[in-house]
Structures are given as C-alpha cells and as structure tokens.
C-alpha positions as CSV (number, residue, x, y, z in Angstrom):
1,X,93.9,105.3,-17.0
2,X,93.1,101.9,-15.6
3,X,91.6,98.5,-16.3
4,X,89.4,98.0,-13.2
5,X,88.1,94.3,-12.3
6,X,85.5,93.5,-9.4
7,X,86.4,90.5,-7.6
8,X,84.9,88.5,-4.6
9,X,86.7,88.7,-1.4
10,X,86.6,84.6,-1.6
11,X,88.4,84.3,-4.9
12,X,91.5,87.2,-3.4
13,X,94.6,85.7,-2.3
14,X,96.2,87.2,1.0
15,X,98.2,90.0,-0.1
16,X,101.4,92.2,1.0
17,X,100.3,95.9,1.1
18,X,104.1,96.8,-0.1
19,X,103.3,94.9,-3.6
20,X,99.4,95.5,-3.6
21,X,98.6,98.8,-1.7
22,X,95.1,99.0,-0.3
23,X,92.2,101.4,0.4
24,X,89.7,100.7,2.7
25,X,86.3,103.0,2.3
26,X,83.4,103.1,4.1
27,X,81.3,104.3,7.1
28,X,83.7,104.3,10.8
29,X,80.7,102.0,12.5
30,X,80.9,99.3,8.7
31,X,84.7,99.5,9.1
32,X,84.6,98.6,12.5
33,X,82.0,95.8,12.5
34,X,84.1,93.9,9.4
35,X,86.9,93.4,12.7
36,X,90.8,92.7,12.3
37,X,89.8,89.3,11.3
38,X,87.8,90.6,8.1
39,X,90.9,92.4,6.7
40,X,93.6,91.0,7.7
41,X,94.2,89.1,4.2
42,X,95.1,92.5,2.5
43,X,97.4,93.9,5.1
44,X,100.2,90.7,5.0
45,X,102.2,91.0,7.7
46,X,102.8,95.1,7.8
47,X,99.5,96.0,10.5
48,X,99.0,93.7,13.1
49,X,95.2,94.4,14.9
50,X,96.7,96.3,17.7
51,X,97.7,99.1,14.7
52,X,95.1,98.1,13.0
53,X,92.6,99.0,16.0
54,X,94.8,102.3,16.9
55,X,94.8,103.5,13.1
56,X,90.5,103.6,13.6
57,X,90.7,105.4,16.9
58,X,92.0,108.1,15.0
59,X,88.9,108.6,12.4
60,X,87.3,109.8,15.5
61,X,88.6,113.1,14.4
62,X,89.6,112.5,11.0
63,X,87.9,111.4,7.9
64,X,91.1,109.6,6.7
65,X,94.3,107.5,8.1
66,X,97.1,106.6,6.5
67,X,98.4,103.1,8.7
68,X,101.1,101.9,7.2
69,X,103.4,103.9,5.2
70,X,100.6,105.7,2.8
71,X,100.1,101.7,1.2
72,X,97.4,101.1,3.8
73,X,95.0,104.0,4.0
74,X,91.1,104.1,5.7
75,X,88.7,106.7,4.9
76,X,85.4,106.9,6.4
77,X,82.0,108.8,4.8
78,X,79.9,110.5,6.8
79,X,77.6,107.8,8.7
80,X,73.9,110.3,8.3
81,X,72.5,112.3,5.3
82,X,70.2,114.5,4.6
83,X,67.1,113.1,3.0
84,X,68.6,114.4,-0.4
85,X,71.3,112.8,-0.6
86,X,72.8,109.3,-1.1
87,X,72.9,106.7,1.9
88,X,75.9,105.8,0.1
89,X,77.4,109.1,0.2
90,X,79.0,108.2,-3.2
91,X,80.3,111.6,-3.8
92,X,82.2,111.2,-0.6
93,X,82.9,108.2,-1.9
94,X,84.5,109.8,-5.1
95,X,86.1,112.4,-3.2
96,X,88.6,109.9,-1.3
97,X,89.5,107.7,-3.8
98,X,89.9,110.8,-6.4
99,X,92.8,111.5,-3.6
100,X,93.8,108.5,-1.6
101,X,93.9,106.3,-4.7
102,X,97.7,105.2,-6.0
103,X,96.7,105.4,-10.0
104,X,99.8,103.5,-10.9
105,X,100.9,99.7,-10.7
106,X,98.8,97.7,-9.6
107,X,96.2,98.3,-6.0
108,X,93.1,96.6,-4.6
109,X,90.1,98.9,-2.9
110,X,88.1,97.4,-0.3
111,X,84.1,98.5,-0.1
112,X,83.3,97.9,3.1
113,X,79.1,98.5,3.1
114,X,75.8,96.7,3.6
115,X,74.7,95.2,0.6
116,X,71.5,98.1,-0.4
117,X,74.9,100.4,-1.0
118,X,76.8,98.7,-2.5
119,X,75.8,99.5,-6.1
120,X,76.0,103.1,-5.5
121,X,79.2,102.8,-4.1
122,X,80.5,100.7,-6.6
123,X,79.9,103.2,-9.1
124,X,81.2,106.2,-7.3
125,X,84.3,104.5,-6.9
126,X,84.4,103.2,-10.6
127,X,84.2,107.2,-12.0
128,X,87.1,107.9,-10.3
129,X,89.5,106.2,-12.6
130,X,88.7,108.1,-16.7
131,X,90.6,106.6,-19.2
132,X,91.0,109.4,-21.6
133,X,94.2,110.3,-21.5
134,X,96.7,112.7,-24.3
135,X,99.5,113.6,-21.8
136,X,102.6,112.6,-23.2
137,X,104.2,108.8,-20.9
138,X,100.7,108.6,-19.3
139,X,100.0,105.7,-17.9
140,X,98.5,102.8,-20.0
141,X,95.4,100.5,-19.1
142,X,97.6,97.9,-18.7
143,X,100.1,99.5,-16.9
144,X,97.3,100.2,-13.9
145,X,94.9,97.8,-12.9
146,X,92.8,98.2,-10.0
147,X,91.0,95.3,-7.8
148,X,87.6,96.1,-6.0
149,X,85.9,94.1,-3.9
150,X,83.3,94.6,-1.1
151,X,82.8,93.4,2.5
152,X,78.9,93.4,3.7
153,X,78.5,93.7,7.0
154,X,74.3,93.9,7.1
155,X,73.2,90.9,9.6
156,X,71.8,89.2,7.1
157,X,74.1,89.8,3.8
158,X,76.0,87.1,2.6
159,X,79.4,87.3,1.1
160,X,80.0,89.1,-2.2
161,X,79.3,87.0,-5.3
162,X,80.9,86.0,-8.3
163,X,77.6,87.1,-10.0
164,X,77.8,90.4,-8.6
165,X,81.1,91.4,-9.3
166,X,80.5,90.9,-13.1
167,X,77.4,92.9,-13.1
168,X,79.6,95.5,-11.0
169,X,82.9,94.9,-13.5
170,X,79.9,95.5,-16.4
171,X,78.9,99.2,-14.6
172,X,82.2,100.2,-14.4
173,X,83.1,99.5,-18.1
174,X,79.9,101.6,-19.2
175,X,81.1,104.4,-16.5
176,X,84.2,104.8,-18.4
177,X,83.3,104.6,-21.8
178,X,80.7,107.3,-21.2
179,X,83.6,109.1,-19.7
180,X,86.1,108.6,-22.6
181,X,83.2,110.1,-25.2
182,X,82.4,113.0,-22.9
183,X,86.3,113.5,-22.1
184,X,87.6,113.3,-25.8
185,X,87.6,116.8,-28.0
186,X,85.5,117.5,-31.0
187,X,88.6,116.7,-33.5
188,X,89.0,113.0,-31.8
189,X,85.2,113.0,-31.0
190,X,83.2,113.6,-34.2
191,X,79.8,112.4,-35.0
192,X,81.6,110.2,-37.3
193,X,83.7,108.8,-34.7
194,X,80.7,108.9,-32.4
195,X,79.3,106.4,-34.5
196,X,82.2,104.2,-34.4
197,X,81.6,103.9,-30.5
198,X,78.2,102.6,-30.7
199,X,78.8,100.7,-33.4
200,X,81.5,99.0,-30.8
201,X,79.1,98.6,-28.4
202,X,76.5,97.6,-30.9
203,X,79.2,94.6,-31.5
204,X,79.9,93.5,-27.8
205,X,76.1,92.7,-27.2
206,X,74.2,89.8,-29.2
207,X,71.0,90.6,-31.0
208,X,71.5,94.2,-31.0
209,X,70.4,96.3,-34.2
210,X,71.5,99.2,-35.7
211,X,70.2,102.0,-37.9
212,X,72.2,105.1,-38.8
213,X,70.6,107.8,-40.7
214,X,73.3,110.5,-41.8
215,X,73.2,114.1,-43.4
216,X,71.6,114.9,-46.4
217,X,68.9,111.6,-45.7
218,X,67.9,113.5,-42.4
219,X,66.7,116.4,-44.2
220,X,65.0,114.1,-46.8
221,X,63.6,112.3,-44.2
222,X,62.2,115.0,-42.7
223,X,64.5,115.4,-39.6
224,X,64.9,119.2,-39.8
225,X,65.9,119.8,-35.8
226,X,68.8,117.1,-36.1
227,X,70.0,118.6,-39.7
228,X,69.5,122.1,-39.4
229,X,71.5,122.3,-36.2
230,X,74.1,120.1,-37.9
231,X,74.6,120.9,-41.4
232,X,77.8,123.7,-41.2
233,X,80.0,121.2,-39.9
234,X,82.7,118.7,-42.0
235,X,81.3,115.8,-39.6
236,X,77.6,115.3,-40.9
237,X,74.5,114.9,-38.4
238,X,73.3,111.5,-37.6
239,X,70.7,110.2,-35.8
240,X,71.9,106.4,-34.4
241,X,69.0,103.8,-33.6
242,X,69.9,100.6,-31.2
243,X,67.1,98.1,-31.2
244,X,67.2,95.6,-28.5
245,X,64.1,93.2,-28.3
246,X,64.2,90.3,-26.2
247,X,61.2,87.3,-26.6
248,X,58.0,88.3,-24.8
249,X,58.8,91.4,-24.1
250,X,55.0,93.8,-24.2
251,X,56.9,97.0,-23.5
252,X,59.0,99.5,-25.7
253,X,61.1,101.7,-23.8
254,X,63.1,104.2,-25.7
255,X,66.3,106.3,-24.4
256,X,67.0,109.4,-26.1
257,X,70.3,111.4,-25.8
258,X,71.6,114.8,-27.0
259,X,74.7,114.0,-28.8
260,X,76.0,117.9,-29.5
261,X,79.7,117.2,-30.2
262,X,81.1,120.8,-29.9
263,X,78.6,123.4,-29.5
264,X,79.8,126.9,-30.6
265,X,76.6,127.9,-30.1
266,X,76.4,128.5,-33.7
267,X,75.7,132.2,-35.1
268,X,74.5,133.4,-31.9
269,X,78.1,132.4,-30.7
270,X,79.5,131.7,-26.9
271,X,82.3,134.2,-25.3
272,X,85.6,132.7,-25.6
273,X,85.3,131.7,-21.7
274,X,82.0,130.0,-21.8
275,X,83.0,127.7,-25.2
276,X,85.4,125.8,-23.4
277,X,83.9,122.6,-22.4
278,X,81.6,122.6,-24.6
279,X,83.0,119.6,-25.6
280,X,80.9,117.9,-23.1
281,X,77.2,118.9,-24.8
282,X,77.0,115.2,-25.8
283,X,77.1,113.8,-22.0
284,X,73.7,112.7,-22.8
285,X,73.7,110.4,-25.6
286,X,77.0,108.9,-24.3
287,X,75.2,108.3,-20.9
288,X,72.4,106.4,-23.0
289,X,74.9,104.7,-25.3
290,X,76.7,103.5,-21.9
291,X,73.7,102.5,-20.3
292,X,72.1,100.3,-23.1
293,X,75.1,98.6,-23.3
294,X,74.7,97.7,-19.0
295,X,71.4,97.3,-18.9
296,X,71.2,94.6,-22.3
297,X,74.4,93.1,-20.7
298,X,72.2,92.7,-17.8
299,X,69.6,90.8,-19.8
300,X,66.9,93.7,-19.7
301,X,63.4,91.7,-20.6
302,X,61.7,94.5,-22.5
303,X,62.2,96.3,-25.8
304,X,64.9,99.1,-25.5
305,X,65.9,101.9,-28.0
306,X,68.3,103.9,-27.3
307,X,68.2,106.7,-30.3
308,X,71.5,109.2,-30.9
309,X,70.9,112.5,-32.0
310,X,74.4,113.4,-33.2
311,X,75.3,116.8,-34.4
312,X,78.0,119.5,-34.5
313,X,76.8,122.8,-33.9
314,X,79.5,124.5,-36.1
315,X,79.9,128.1,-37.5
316,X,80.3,127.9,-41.8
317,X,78.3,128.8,-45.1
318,X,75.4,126.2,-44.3
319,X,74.7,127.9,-40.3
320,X,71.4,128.2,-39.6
321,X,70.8,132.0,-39.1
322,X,68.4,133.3,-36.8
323,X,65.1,133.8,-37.9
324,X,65.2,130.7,-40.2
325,X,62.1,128.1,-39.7
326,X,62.7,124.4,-39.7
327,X,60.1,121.5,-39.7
328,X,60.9,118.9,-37.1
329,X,60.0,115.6,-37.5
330,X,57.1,116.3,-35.3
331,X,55.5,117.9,-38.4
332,X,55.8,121.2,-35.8
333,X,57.5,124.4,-37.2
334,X,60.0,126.5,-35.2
335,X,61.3,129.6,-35.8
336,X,64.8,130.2,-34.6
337,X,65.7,132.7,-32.5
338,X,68.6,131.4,-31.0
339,X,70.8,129.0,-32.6
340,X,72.7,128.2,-29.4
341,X,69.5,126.8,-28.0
342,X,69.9,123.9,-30.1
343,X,70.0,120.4,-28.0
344,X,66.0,120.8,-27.6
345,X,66.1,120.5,-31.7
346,X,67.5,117.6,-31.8
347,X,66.0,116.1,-29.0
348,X,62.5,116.7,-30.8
349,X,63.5,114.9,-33.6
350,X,64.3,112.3,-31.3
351,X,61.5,112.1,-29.1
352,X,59.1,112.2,-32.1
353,X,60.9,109.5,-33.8
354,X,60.4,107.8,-30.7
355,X,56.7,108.1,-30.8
356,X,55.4,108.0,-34.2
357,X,58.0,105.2,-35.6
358,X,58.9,102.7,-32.1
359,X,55.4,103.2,-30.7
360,X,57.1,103.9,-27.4
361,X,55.4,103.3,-23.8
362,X,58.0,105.2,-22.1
363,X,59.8,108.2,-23.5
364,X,63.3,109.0,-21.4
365,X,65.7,111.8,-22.6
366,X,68.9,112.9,-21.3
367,X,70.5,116.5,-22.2
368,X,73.3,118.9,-21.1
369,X,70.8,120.6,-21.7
370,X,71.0,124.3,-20.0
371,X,73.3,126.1,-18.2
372,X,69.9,126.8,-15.7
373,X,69.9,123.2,-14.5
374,X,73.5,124.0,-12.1
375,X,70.8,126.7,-10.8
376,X,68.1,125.1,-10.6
377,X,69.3,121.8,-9.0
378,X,72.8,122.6,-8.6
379,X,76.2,120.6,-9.8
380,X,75.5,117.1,-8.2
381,X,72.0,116.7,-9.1
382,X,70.3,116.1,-12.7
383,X,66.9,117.8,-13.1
384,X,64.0,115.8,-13.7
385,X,61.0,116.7,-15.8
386,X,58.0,114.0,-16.1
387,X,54.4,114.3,-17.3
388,X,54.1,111.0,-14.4
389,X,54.1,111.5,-10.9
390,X,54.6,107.9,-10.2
391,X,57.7,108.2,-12.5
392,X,58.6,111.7,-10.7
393,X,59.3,109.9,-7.2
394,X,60.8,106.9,-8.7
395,X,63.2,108.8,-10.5
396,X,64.5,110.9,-6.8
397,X,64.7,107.2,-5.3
398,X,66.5,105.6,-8.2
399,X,68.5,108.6,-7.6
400,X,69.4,108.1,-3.8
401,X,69.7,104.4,-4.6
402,X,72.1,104.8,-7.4
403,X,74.0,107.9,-6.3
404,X,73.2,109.7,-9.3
405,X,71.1,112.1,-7.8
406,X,68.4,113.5,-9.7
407,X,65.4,116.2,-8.1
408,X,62.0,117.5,-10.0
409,X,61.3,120.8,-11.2
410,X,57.9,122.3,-12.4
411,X,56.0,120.8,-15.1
412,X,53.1,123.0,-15.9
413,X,53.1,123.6,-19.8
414,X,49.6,125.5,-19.6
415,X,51.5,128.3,-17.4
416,X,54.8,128.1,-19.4
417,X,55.2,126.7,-22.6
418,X,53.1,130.4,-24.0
419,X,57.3,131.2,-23.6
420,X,57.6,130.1,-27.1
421,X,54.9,131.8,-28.6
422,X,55.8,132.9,-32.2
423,X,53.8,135.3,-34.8
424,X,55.5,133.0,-37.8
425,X,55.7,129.5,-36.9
426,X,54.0,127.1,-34.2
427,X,56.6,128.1,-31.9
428,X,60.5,129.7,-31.5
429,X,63.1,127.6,-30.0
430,X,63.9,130.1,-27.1
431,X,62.3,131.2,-24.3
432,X,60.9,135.2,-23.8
433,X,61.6,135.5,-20.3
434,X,64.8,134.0,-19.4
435,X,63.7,134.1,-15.9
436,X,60.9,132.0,-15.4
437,X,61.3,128.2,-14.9
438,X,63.8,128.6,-17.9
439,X,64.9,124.6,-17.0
440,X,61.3,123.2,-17.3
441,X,60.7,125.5,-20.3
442,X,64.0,124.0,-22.0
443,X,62.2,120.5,-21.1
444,X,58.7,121.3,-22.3
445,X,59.8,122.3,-25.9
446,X,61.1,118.7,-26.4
447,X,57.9,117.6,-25.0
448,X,55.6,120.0,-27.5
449,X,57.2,117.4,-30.3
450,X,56.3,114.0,-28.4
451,X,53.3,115.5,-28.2
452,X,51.7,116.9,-24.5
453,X,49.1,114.4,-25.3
454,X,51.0,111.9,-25.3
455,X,49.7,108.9,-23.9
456,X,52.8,107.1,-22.3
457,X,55.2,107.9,-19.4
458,X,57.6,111.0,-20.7
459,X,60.8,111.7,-18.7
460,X,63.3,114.4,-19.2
461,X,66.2,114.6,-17.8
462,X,68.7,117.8,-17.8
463,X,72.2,116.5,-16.3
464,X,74.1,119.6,-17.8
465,X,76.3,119.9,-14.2
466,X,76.6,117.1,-12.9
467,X,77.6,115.3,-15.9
468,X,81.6,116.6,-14.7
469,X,83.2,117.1,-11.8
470,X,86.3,119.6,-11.8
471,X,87.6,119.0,-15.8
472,X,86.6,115.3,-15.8
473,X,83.9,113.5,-16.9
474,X,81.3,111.6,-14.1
475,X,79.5,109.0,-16.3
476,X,76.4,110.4,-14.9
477,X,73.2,108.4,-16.3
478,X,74.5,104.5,-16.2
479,X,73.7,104.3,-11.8
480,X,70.4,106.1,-12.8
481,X,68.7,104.7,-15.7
482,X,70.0,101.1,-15.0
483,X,68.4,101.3,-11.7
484,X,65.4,103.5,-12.6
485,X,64.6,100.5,-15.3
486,X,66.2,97.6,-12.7
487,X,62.7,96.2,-12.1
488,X,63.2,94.7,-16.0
489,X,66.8,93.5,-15.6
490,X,67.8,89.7,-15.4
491,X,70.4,91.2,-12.4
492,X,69.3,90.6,-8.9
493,X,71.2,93.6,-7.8
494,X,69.3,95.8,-10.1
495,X,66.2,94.5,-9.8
496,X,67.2,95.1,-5.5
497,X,67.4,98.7,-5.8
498,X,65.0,99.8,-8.2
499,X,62.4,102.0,-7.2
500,X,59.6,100.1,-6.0
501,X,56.0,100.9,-7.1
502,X,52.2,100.5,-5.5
503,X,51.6,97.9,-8.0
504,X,54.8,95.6,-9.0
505,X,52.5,94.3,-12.2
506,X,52.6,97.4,-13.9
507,X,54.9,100.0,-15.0
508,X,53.5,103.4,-13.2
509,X,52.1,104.6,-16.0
510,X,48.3,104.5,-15.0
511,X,46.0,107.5,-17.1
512,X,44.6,108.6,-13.1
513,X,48.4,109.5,-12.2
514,X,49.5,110.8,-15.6
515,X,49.8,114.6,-15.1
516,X,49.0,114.9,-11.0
C-alpha cells in the first residue's frame, strides 16, 4: 500500500539515497542523455559521476544495476518495439518497479522519457503500487509514500510542470481505486458497497449527479438482464448513473461497465478451479467508475455518463434457471441457455439505457467479458469491437499512446450474430458454436440491444485478461479511455496523446465510415 504523489523535479530538494532510496527507469540512450549533472540531486553524496558513468556501462548487458548499495538502482526498457506494442514499454515499465521498488518508508522514482511517453509511463509505474491490502502488520498508506517525478530529455521538451504532475497524481489515484474494487472480495465488495465507492467519487467531483436504481425497481422498470442475473443474491442488483454535463457541451458520451461482483456462474456453475478470481468480473465498471472520476477531474467539455450495471451472479431460490426468458430493457427477449454467460445481460440493459433514455452519440462498454478475449488478443491486450472504423484505429493508437493496449477483432454481425438464433425468443444468450469468433459474438449480443442500427459510434471493449497481472489488479481502462476521449479534456497532456483524426472538428463518427 502507498500514497503516491507526482512532483516536479524543480520543486524536489537534493536528497541522500540512504534516507530517500531512488529508482531511475527509462530507455539506456534517455538515461544517458539526462548526464551526471541531471541526477546528481537524488544521489547526495553516495555516487559520484565516475560511478555514476561506470554503473551505465554495465546496462550494456544488463537490463538493471544496482549502484549503490541496492538504494540507488537503474533499469533500462528496451529502446525498439514492435509496432504492437507501447513506445513506452510500460509493461517493462511495470515489470521493474514491481521488483526493484522498496514498498516501505518512504522512496522517490525518477521517469527519465521524452515527454509523448510520459503519460504511459506514468501509469505503468502508478499500477504497481495496489492498496488493497488484508495481511495481518501490512503496511499502511501512510507508512509508504512514494515520490515520482520525470526528466524529458526530447530537444524540445521543457521541464516537468506543476500542472502535469497533478493531472499525473489524479491518474494514479483512479489506477488504484480501480484496483482496490477489482482487488477486494465479494463479502467486502458487494453491490451495496460498490455503490458506496461511486457515491465517493460522485462526492470528490463538483456538479456530478447520481441515480441509483436497485432491485425490485429494476424489474419494475423493466431492466430484466440486470435483475434476472442478480436477483439470488443478499446484495440486490443496481444499475448506478453518473451525469456529468458541463456548459456548451453538444455531445453525450456514455461509458458502460459490467459490474459482476462474484460470478458463480450461477446454475450452470464454474469448477472449483475456474471460480477463483472471479472476484474480478467487475473490472469493467470499476475501470469506468475510475475513469469518469479522471477524465471530469480533468475538466472533460462534453456530457459524460458513466452507467453501473451492478449484480451478483449468486446460486439461491431466486436463480435464474436455464431455459427461463427475460425481457431486456431493449424490449428484446432472450432465452437463457447459459446462466454463466451473464455480463452481456447486463450490459444490454446498459447500452439500451444508454440509447433510448441519454440519447447517446457515442456508446463505450467495458467487460471481463470472456475467457476467449486471453485467446483472442492475449493477456496484455483488451479486445476491441466497434461498428466505426475511424473509432477502430483510434482506439489501437490511444492504446500504444496510453499503454493500455487494446487490438480489433471481427465485427460482422450478418455472418455471426445467426449464433444466437432461438426457436422461443428473439434470441439465447449463448453462442452454438463455441468456436467461431466466440469474442465478437460475446460483443455483438450487447450490440443487438443498442440496436445494430444504431446511428452513433458503438465501442466494445472486452479487457477480461489484461484487467490482472499475476493475482493483482492492473487498473486497465483509466490510460485508455482518458486518452481515447483526450481530444475533450481541459488537460494539455491528454489532449497531446489522443488519437488524432482526419478532421479535428468532428468526432469520427461520419455515416460513410460507420460500418467499413
């Protein structure tokens, strides 16, 4: 656990790496071009620039150095990627401080970058320090507190700002309270006490509203996806609406998140080795609840929504059985034939509240959503599933730009939604052929209920690997969607590495480019 603060390089007194150990990260040719005189501040009087220059000659061959007495530690990242990857190599990034970081007392980091990385890198660094924590004498918040700062070494970047260490300090708050939801266990992290955490983010921002709709009013309300997959368990099913609408704003952009607390899988039950975890089937909503909270804190100029679909998919007397029909919100009927395919129910509650109630422009949902997406895409990036190609690319360069990477996969509902054909309702909830595109198909059923007419930009997004790394939480969605949407944030840094578009006076949502 740790309370981390971003702080200029300017406002950082010299420091003695015995009392305020330091780790130096970045690419061997960055490192080198900051020079002795650069760092010398954090290294006291312990590594003169002879060590200092010997300790470097070493990363030749090695990808890390301890220079004085493990308190003074480089580690370099890999200075060329493939065109899939990061330029930040923020995983790499992750990766050495996960095991060169002290995680006790009180130590500063040093991002040594060009400026274009530095938000990426900021983040990948930030993830590295969860806060939820049960182990009995862990270490408190207060009792760790880590200082970052970065040194740009671009020709033309200037020194690190004031400015962007806030906007950084913000990112890193939102990294770690997505982690702490996605971290905590079902009997800590209930829908009720799911809730609780928006309505505490809810409070930290001005002009925010809030809307909660809760059990038995779902059903009345006609929210049959949300309800039915939530009605067996003690916590009751929500769906949570934040409502952020800032003067002359002409857009309405809504977030949606799967918010599956614990999923059992319900009657069609997991094996006892594949329901552990499972605590983590609300990675979504908490990625959405973490990034509304950044990108409002980062005065966003359009309307945002970010809309919770909270349930417990619990075994009890209420289940829903197999073979059962629900009406989703979308007025659409579905016939169950596998209750642990339930985060696309709630979802289509979501995206059709979405629709029909906040007249949405641009529909984005995020989902643990299958097990197919580590296969698809693999474990560090999302999948991404758009009726916009304009959208499609911006979403695999926010990706890069962020370090939350993200790739396509095949949207062709005329060839593959026929999956969920059904003799009794408009469609089941499962696929026939587990085989075929079984991520996109996952993807298209939420989008039958926004409606595959649907005028607007639609973007789905299944982050059901990457959202962890080992048994801990990433915080993946807060890089992405913040810089995905940056081109609407009051941040300069955001606004820096969002995707750019052919025309910069419109959102990419033009009818010729809809579905090419």
């Amino acid at each position: 656990m740790a309370t981390i603060k971003f702080k200029p390089d300017a406002s950082l007194a010299p420091s003695d790496p015995s009392e305020l150990p330091c780790l130096f990260v970045g690419r061997l040719e960055h490192i080198k071009a900051a020079e002795y005189s650069g760092v010398c501040k954090f290294l006291g009087n312990k590594v003169d620039e002879k060590t200092w220059e010997a300790g470097l000659d070493t990363l030749a061959c090695s990808d890390s150095c301890s220079i004085w007495l493990n308190k003074v530690t480089v580690a370099v990242v890999p200075s060329h990627v493939s065109r899939h990857n990061t330029p930040s190599c923020a995983h790499s990034v992750s990766k050495f401080v996960r095991n060169l970081a002290q995680y006790t007392g009180k130590e500063i980091i040093v991002i040594i970058c060009q400026r274009p990385e530095a938000f990426a890198t900021a983040c990948a660094v930030s993830r590295e320090f969860p806060c939820y924590n049960r182990k009995s004498g862990a270490v408190l918040p207060s009792q760790h507190e880590v200082i970052i700062t970065c040194l740009f070494v671009g020709a033309q970047d200037l020194p690190f700002t004031s400015s962007e260490a806030a906007c950084f300090t913000d990112a890193a708050w939102a990294i770690q309270k997505a982690q702490v939801i996605v971290d905590s266990p079902c009997n800590e992290m209930h829908t009720d006490a799911f809730i609780e955490q928006i309505k505490e983010v809810a409070d930290k921002l001005d002009d925010v509203g809030m809307m909660v709709i809760q059990g038995d009013e779902l059903d009345k309300k006609g929210f049959g996806g949300i309800f039915g997959v939530g009605k067996a368990a003690v916590h009751q099913p929500a769906m949570v609406v934040l409502s952020h609408k800032p003067p002359k704003a002409n857009k309405n952009i809504a977030l949606v998140g799967k918010g599956i607390v614990y999923d059992t899988g319900g009657l069609s039950i997991k094996g006892k080795t594949q329901m552990p975890g499972m605590k983590r089937d609300c990675g979504g909503a908490a990625g959405i609840l973490a990034s509304f909270y950044f990108m409002v804190k980062q005065g966003f100029n359009q309307n945002l929504f970010a809309i919770f679909c909270l349930a417990e998919n619990a075994v009890g007397p209420h289940a829903t059985r197999p073979d059962d029909v629900h009406i989703l919100y979308s007025g659409k009927s579905v016939e169950i034939n596998n209750t642990d395919a339930e985060g696309r129910l709630v979802l289509g509650d979501g995206v059709a509240y979405a629709r029909k109630d906040l007249k949405a422009d641009i529909v984005f949902d995020m989902a643990t959503l299958t097990s197919a997406q580590g296969i698809s895409t693999g474990c560090y990036h999302g999948a991404v599933l758009t009726n916009n190609s304009d959208w499609e690319q911006a979403c695999t360069e926010a990706g890069r730009n962020s370090g939350d990477l993200i790739f396509p996969i095949v949207y062709t509902p005329e060839l593959h939604f026929k999956e969920f054909a059904s003799t009794v309702a408009d469609m089941k909830n499962s696929v026939a052929d587990r085989g075929n595109a079984q991520c996109s198909c996952a993807g298209l059923f939420i989008g039958a209920h926004l409606g595959f007419d649907f005028p607007g930009v639609w973007i789905h997004v299944d982050m059901a690997a990457p959202v962890y790394c080992g048994e801990r939480a990433t915080g993946y969605g807060v890089a992405l969607i913040s810089t995905l949407f940056g081109k609407f944030s009051g941040s300069s840094i955001l606004r820096s590495v969002a995707p750019s578009f052919e025309d910069e006076s419109t959102t990419p949502s033009s009818k010729k480019r809809r579905h090419q």
